[in-house]
HTML snippet that shows the backbone in 3Dmol.js (N, CA, C, O; Angstrom):
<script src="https://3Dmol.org/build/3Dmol-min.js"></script>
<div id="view" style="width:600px;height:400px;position:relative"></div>
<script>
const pdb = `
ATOM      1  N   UNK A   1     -49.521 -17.458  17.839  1.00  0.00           N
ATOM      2  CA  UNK A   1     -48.389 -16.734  17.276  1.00  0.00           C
ATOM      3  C   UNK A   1     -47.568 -17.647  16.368  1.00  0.00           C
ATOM      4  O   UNK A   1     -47.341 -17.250  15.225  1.00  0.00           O
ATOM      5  N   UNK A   2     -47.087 -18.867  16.778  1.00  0.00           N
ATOM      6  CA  UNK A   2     -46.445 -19.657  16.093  1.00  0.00           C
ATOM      7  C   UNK A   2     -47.159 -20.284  14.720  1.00  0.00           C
ATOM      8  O   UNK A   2     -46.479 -20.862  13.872  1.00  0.00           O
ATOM      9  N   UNK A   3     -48.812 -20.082  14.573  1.00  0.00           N
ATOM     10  CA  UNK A   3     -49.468 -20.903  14.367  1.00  0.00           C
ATOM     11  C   UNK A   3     -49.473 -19.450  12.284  1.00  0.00           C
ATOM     12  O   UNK A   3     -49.283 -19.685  11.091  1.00  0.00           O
ATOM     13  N   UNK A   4     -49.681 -18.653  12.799  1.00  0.00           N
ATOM     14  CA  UNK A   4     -49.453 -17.024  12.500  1.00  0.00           C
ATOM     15  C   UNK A   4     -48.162 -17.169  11.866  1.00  0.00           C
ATOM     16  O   UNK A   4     -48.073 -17.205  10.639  1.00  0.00           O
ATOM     17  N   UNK A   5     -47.329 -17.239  12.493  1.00  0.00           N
ATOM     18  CA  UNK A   5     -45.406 -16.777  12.075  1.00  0.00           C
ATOM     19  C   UNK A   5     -45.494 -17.667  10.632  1.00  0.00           C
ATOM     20  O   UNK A   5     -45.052 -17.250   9.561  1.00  0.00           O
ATOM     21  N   UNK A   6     -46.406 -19.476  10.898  1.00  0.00           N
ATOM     22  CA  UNK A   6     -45.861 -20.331   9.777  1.00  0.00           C
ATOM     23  C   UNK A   6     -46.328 -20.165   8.567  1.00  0.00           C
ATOM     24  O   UNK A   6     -45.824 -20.491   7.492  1.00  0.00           O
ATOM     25  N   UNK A   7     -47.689 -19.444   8.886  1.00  0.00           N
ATOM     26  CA  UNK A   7     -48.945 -19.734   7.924  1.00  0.00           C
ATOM     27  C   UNK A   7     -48.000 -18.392   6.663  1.00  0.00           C
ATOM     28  O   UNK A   7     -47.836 -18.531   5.451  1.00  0.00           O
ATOM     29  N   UNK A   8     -47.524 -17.117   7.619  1.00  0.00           N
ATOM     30  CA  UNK A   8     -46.936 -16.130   6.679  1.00  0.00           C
ATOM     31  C   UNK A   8     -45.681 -17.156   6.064  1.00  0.00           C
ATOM     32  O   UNK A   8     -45.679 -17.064   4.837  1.00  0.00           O
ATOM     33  N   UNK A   9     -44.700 -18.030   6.525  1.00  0.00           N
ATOM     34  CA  UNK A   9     -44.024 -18.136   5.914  1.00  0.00           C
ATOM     35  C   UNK A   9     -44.134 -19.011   4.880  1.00  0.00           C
ATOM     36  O   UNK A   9     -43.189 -19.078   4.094  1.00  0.00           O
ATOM     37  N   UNK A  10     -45.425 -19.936   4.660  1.00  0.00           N
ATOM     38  CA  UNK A  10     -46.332 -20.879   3.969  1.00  0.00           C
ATOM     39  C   UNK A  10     -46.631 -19.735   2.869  1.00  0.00           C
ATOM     40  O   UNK A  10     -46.139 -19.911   1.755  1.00  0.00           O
ATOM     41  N   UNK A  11     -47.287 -18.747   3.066  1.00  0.00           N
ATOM     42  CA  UNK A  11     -47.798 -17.990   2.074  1.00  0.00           C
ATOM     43  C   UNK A  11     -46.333 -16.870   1.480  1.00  0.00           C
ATOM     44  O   UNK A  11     -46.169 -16.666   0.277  1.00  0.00           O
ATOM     45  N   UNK A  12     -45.804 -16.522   2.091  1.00  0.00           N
ATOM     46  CA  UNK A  12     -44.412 -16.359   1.363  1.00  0.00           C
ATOM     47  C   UNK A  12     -44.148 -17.190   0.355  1.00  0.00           C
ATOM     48  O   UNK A  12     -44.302 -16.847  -0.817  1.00  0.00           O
ATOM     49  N   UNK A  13     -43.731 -18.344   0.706  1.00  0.00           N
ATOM     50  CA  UNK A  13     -42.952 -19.585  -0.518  1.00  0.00           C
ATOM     51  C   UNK A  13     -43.905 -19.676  -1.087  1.00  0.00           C
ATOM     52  O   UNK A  13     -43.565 -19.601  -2.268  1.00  0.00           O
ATOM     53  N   UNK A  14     -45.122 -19.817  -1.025  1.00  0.00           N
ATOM     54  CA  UNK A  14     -46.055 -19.878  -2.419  1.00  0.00           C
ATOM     55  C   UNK A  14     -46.313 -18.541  -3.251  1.00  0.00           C
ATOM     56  O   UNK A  14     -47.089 -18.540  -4.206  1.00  0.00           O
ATOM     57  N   UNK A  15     -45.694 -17.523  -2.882  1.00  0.00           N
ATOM     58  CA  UNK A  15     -45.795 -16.207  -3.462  1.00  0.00           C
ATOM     59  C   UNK A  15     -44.512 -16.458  -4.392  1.00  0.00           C
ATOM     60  O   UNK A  15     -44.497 -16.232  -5.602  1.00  0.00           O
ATOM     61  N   UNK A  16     -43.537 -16.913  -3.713  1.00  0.00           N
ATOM     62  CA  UNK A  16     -41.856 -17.069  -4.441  1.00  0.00           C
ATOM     63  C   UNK A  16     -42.097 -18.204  -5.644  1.00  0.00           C
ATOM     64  O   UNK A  16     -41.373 -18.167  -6.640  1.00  0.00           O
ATOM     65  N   UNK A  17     -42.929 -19.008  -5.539  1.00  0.00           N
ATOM     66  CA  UNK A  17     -43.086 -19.971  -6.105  1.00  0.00           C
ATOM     67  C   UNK A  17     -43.947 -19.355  -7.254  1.00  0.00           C
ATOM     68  O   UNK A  17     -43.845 -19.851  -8.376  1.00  0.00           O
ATOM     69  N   UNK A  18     -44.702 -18.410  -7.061  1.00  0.00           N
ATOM     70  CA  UNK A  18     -45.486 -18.064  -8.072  1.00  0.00           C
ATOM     71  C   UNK A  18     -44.985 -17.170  -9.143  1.00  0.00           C
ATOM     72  O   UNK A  18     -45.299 -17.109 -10.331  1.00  0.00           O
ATOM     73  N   UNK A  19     -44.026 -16.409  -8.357  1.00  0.00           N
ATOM     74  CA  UNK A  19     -43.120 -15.575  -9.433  1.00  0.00           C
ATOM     75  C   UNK A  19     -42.206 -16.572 -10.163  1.00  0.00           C
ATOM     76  O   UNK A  19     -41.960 -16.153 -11.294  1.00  0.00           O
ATOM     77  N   UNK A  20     -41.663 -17.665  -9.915  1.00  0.00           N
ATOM     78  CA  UNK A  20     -40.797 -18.423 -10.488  1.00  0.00           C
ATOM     79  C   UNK A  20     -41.642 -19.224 -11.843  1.00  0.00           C
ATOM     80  O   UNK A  20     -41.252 -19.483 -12.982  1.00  0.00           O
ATOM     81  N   UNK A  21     -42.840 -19.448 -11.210  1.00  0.00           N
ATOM     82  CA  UNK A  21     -44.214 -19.522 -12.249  1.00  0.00           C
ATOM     83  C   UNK A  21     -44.490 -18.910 -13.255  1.00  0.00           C
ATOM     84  O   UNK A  21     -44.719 -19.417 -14.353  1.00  0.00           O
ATOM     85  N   UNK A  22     -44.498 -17.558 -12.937  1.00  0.00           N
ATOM     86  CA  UNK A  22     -44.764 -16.518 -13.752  1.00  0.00           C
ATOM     87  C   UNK A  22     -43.060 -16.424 -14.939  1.00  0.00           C
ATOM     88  O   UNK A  22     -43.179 -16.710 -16.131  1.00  0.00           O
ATOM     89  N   UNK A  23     -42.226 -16.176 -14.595  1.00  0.00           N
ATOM     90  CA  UNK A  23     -40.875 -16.272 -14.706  1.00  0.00           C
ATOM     91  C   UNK A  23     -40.707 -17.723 -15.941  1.00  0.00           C
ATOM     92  O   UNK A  23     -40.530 -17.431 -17.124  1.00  0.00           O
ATOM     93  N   UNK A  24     -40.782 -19.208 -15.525  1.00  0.00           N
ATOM     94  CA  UNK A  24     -40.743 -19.874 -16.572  1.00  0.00           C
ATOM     95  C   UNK A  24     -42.371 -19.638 -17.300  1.00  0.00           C
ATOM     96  O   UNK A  24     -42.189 -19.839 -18.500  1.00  0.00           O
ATOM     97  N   UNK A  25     -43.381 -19.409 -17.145  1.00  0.00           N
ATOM     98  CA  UNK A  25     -44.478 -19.420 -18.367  1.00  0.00           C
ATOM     99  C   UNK A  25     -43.642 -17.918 -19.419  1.00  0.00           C
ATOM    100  O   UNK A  25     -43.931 -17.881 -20.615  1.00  0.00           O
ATOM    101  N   UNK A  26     -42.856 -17.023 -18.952  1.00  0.00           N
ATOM    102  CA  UNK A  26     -42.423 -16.140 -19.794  1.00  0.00           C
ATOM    103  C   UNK A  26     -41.262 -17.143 -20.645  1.00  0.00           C
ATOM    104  O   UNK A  26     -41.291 -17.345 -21.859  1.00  0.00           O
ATOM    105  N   UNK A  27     -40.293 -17.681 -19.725  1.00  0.00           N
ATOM    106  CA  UNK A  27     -39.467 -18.478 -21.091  1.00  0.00           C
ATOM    107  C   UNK A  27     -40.378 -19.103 -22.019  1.00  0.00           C
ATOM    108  O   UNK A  27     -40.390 -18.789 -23.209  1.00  0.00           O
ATOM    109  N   UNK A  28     -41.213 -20.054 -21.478  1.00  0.00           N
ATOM    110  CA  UNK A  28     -42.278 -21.008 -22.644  1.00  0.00           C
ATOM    111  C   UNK A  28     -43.141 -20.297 -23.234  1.00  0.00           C
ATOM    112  O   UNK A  28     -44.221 -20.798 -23.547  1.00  0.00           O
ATOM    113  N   UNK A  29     -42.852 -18.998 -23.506  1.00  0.00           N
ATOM    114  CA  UNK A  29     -43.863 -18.359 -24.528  1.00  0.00           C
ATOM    115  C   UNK A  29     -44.646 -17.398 -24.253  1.00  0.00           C
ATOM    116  O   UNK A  29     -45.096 -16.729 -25.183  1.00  0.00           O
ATOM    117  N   UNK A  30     -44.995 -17.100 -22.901  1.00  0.00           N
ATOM    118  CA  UNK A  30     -45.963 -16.230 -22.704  1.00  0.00           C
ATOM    119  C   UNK A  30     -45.642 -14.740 -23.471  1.00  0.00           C
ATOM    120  O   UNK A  30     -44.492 -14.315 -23.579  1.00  0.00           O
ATOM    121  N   UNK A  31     -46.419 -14.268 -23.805  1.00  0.00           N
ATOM    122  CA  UNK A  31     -46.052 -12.629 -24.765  1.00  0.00           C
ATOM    123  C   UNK A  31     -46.106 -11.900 -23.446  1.00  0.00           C
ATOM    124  O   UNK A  31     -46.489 -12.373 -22.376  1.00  0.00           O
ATOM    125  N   UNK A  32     -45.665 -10.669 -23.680  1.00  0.00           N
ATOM    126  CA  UNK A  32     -44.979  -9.833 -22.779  1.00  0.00           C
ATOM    127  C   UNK A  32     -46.167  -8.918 -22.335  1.00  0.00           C
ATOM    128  O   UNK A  32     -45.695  -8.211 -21.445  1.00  0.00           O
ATOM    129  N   UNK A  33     -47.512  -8.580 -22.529  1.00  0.00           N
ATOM    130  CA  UNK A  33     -48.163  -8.246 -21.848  1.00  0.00           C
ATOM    131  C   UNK A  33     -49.170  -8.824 -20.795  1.00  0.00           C
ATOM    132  O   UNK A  33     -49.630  -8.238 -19.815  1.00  0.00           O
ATOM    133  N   UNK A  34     -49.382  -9.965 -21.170  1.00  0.00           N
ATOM    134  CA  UNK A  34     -49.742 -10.929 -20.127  1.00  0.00           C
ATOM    135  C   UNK A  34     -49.009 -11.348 -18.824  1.00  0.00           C
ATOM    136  O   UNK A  34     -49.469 -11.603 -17.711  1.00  0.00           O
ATOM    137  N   UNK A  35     -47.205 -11.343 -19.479  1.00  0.00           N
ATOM    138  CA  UNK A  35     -46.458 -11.392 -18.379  1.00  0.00           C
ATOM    139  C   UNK A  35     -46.412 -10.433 -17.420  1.00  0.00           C
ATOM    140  O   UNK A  35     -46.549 -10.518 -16.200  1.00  0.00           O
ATOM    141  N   UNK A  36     -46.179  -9.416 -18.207  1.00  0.00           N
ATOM    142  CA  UNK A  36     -46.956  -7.760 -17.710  1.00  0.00           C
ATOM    143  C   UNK A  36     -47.674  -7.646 -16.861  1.00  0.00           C
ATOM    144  O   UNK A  36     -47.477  -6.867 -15.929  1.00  0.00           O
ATOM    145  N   UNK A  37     -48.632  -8.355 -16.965  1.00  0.00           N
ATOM    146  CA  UNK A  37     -50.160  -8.256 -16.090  1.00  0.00           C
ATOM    147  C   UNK A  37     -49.986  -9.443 -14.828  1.00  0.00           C
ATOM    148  O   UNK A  37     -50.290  -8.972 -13.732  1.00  0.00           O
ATOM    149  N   UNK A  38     -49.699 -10.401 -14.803  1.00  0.00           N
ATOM    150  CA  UNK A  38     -49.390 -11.406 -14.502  1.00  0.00           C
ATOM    151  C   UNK A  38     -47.964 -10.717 -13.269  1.00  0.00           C
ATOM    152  O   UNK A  38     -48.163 -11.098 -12.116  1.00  0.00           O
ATOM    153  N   UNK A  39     -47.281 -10.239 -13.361  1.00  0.00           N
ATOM    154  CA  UNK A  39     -45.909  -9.854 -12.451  1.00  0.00           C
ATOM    155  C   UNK A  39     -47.069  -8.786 -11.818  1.00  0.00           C
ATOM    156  O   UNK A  39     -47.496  -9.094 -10.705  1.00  0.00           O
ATOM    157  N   UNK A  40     -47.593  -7.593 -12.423  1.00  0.00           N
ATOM    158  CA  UNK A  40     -47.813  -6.870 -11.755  1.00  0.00           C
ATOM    159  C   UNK A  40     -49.125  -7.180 -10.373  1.00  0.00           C
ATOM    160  O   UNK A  40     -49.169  -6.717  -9.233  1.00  0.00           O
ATOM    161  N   UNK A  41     -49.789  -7.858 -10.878  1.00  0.00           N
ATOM    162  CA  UNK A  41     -50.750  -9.000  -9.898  1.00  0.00           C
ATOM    163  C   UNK A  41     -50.287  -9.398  -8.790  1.00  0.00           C
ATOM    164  O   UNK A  41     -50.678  -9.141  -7.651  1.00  0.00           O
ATOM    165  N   UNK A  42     -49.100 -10.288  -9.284  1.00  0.00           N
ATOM    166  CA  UNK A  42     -48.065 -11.421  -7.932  1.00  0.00           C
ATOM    167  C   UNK A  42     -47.763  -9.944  -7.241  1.00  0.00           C
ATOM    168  O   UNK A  42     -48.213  -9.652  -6.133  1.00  0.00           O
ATOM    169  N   UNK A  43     -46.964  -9.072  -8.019  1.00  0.00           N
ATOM    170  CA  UNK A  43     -46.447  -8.122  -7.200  1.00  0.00           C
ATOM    171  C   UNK A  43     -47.383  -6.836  -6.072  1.00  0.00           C
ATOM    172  O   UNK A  43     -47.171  -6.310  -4.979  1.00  0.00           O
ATOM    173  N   UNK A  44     -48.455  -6.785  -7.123  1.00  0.00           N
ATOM    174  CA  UNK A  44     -49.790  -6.394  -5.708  1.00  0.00           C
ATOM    175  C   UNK A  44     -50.142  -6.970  -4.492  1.00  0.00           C
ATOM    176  O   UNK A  44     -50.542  -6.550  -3.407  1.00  0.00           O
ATOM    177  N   UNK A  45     -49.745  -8.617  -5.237  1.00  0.00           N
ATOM    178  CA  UNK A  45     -50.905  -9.366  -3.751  1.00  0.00           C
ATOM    179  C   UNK A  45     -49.177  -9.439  -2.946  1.00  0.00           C
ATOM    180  O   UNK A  45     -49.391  -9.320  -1.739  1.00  0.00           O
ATOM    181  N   UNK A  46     -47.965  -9.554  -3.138  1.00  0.00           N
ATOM    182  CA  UNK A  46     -46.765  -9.693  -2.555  1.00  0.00           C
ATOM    183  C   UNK A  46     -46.973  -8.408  -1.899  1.00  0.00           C
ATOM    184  O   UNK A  46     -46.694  -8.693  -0.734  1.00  0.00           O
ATOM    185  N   UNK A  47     -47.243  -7.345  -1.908  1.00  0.00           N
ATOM    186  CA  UNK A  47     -46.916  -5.956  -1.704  1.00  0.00           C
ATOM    187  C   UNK A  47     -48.148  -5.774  -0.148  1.00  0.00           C
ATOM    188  O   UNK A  47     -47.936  -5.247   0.944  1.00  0.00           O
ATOM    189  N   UNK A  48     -49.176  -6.338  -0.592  1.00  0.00           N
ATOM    190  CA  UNK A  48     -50.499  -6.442   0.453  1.00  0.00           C
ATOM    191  C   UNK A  48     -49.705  -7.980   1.459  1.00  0.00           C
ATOM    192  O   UNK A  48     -49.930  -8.042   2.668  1.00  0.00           O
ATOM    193  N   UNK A  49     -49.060  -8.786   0.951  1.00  0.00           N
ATOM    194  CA  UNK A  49     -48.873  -9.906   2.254  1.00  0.00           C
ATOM    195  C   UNK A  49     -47.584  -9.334   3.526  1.00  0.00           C
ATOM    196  O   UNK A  49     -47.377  -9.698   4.683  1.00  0.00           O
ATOM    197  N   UNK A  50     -46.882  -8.249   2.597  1.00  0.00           N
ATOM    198  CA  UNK A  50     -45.629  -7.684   3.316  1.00  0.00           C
ATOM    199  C   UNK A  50     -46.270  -7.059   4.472  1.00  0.00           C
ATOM    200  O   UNK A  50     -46.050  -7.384   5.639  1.00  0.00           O
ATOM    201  N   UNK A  51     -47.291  -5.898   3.981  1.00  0.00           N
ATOM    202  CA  UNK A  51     -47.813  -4.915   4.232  1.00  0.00           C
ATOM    203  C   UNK A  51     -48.588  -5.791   5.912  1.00  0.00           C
ATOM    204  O   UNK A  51     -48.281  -5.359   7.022  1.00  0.00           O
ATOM    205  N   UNK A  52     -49.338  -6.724   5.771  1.00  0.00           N
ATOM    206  CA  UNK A  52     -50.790  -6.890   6.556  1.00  0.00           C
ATOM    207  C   UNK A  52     -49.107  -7.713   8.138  1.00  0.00           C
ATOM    208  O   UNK A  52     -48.926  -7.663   9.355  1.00  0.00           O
ATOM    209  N   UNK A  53     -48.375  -8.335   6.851  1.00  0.00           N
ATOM    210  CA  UNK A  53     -47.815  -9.078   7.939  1.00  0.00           C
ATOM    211  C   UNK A  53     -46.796  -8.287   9.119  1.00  0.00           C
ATOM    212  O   UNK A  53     -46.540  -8.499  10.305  1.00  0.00           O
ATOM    213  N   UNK A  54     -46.363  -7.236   8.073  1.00  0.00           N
ATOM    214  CA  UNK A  54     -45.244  -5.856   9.165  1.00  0.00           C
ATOM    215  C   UNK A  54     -46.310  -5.404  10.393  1.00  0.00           C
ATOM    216  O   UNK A  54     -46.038  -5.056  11.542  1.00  0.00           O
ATOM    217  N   UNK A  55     -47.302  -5.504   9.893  1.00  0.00           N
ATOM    218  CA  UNK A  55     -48.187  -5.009  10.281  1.00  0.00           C
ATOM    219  C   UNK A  55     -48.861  -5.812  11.948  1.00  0.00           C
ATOM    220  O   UNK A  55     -49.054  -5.344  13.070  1.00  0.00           O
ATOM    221  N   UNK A  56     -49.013  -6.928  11.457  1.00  0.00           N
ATOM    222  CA  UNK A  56     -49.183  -8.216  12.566  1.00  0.00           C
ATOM    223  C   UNK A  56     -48.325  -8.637  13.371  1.00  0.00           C
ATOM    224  O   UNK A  56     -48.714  -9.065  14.457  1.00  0.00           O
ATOM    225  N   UNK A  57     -47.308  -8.629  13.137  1.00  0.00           N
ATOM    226  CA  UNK A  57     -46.009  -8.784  13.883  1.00  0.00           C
ATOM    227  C   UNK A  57     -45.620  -7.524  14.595  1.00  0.00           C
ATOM    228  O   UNK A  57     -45.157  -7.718  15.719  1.00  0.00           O
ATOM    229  N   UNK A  58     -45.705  -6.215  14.179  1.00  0.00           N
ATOM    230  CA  UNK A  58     -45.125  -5.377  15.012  1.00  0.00           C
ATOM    231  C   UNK A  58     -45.652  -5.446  16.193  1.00  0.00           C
ATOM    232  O   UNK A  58     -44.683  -5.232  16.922  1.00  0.00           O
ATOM    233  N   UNK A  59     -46.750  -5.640  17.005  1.00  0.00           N
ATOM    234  CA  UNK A  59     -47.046  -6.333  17.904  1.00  0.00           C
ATOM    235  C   UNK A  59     -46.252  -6.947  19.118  1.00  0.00           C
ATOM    236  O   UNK A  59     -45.977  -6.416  20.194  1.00  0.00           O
ATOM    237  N   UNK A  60     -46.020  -7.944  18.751  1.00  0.00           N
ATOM    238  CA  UNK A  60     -45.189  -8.541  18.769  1.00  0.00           C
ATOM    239  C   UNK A  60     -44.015  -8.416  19.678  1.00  0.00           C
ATOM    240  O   UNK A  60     -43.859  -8.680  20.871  1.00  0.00           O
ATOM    241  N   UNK A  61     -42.986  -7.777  18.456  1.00  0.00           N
ATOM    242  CA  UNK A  61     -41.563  -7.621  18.160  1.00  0.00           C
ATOM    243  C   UNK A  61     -40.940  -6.073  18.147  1.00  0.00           C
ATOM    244  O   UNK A  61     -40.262  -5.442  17.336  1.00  0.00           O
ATOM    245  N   UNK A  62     -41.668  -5.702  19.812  1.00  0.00           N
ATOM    246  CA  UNK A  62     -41.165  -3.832  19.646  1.00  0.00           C
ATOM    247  C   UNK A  62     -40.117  -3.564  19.744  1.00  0.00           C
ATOM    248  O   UNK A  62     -39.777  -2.401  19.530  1.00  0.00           O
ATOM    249  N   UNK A  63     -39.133  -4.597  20.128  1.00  0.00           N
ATOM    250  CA  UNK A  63     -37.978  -4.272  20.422  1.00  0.00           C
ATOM    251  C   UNK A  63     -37.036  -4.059  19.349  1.00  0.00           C
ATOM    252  O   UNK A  63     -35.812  -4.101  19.475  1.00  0.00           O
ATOM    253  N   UNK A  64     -37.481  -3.898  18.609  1.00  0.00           N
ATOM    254  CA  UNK A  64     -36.371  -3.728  16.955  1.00  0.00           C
ATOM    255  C   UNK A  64     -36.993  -2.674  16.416  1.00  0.00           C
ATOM    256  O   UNK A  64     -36.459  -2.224  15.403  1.00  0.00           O
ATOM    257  N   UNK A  65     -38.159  -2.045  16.871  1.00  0.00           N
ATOM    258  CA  UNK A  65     -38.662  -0.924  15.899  1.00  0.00           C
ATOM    259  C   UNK A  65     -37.854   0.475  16.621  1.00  0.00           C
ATOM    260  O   UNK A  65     -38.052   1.546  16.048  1.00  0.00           O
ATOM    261  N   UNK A  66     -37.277   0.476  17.414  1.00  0.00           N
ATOM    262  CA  UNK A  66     -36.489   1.991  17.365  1.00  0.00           C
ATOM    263  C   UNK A  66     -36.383   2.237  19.379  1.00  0.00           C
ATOM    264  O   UNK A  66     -35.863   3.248  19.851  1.00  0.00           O
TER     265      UNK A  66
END
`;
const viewer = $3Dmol.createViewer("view");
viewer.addModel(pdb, "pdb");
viewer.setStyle({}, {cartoon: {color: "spectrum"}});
viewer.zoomTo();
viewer.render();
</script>
């Protein structure tokens, strides 16, 4: 579990890190459909790490779901 809790919060900050990525390659030039493509990507695989991890944890942590 602990081993689980870190690895999501490991892959979090490298997700945050990647939008901040994405974010300065748009100041240094990137044209706006690449950035385009590029946000909407981070924001798929961000959308699938939320998803698998609500998912793994509810398990868990029933005492907050209702």
């Amino acid at each position: 579990m602990r081993t689980t809790k870190l690895f999501a919060r490991f892959i979090t900050f490298f997700l945050l890190l990647l939008f901040g990525m994405a974010i300065g390659a748009k100041s240094g030039g990137l044209d706006t459909f690449r950035f385009t493509l590029l946000i909407l990507v981070l924001s798929g695989l961000s959308f699938l790490h939320i998803k698998t991890m609500r998912k793994k944890f509810a398990r868990f942590n029933t005492s907050t779901l209702g």
